[in-house]
N, C-alpha and C positions, 0 to 999 in steps of 0.2 A: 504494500500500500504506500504508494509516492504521495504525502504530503501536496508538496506545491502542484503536480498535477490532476490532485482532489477538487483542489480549489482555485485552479484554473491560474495559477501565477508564475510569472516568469524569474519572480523577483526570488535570490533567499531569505529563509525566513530563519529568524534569529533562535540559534537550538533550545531555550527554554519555550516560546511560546507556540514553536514547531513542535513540541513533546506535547503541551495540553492539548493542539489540535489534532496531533493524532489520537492522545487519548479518544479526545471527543468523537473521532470517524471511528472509530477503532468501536468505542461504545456504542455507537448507531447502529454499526453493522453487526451487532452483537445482538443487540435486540429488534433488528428485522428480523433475524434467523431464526430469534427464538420466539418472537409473536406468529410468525411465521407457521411455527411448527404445534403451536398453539389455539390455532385459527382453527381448524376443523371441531375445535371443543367447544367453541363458541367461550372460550376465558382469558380472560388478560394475562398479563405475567404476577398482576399483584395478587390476584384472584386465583391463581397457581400454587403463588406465597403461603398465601392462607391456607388452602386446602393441605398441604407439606406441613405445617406448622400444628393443624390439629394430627395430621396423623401421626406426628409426632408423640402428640398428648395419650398416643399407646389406650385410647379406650378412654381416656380423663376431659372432662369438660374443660375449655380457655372459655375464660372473660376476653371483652375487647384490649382491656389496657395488655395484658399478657400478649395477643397479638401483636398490636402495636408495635411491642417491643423486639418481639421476634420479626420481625417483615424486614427484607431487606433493602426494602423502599422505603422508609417511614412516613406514613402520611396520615392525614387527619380523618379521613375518609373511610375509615375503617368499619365503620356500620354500612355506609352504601355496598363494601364489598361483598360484607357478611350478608347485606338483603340480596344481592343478587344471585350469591351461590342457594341462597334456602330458597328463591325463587327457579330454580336450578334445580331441586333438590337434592344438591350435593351437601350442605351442612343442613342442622335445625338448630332450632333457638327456643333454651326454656329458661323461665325462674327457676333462681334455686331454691328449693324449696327452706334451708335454713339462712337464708338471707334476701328476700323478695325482692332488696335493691340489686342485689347482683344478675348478669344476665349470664347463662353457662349457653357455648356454644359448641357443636360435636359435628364432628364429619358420618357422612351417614353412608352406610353399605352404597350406598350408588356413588357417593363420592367417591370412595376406597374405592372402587373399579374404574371411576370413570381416570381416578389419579395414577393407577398403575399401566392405563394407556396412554394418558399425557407423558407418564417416567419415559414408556418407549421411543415415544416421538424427542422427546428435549435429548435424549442419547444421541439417536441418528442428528439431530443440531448440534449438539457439542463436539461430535465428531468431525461435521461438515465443516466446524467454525476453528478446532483444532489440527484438522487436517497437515499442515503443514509444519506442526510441530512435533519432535521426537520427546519422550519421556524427560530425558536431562534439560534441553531447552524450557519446556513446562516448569519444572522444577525450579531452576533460573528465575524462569520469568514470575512466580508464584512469590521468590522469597525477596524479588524488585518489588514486587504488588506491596510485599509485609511492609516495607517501610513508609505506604499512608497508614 
């Protein structure tokens, strides 16, 4: 991926702000692939989030703020996601019954199937998207990632 050729310039571009734009194309094209691969489910990638994040919870109800926190988008929006997956009926939504303020939310058997098709599809994109890299390079490029 050529930078100045992305963006159509002849000029060079000075190596710190040539690094954050390739981050930035670099992260575009990372989430074409993966909305991409996403699309046939009719779900977003935060709405992906979600559904990973409960079924992590192994059988256990999350609150919104729990999500929240776990998403690796963070955003404020976290009820509209949670309405659309139960409109979906991939999670449901109860009171707890020792705490009527708190809301418990659960992935629900059509979720857990509909997510272990979405797993297969995000592989063949991580693949697509890894393609040109060998295990050692990964590795490299993973422990450059650590230091944001």
């Amino acid at each position: 991926m050529n930078v100045e050729e992305i963006i159509k310039t002849s000029k060079k571009i000075p190596l710190e702000p040539r690094t954050v734009i390739h981050l930035e194309l670099v992260h575009n094209r990372i989430s074409e692939i993966m909305t991409g691969a996403l699309k046939p489910f009719e779900v977003s990638m935060q709405q992906f989030n979600v559904l990973r994040i409960l079924r992590g919870q192994q059988g256990n109800p999350a609150n919104l703020s729990t999500i929240n926190e776990r998403m690796v988008t963070k955003m404020s929006n976290t009820t509209r996601l949670v309405d659309k997956l139960i409109a979906k009926g991939h999670v449901s939504r109860c009171i707890c019954p020792s705490n009527r303020r708190k809301v418990e939310i659960l992935i629900t058997e059509q979720g857990l199937d509909a997510l272990a098709q979405m797993d297969k599809a995000l592989e063949e994109a991580h693949s697509n998207i890894l393609k040109n890299f060998d295990k050692k390079e990964l590795e490299q490029l993973n422990q450059l990632l650590d230091k944001f």
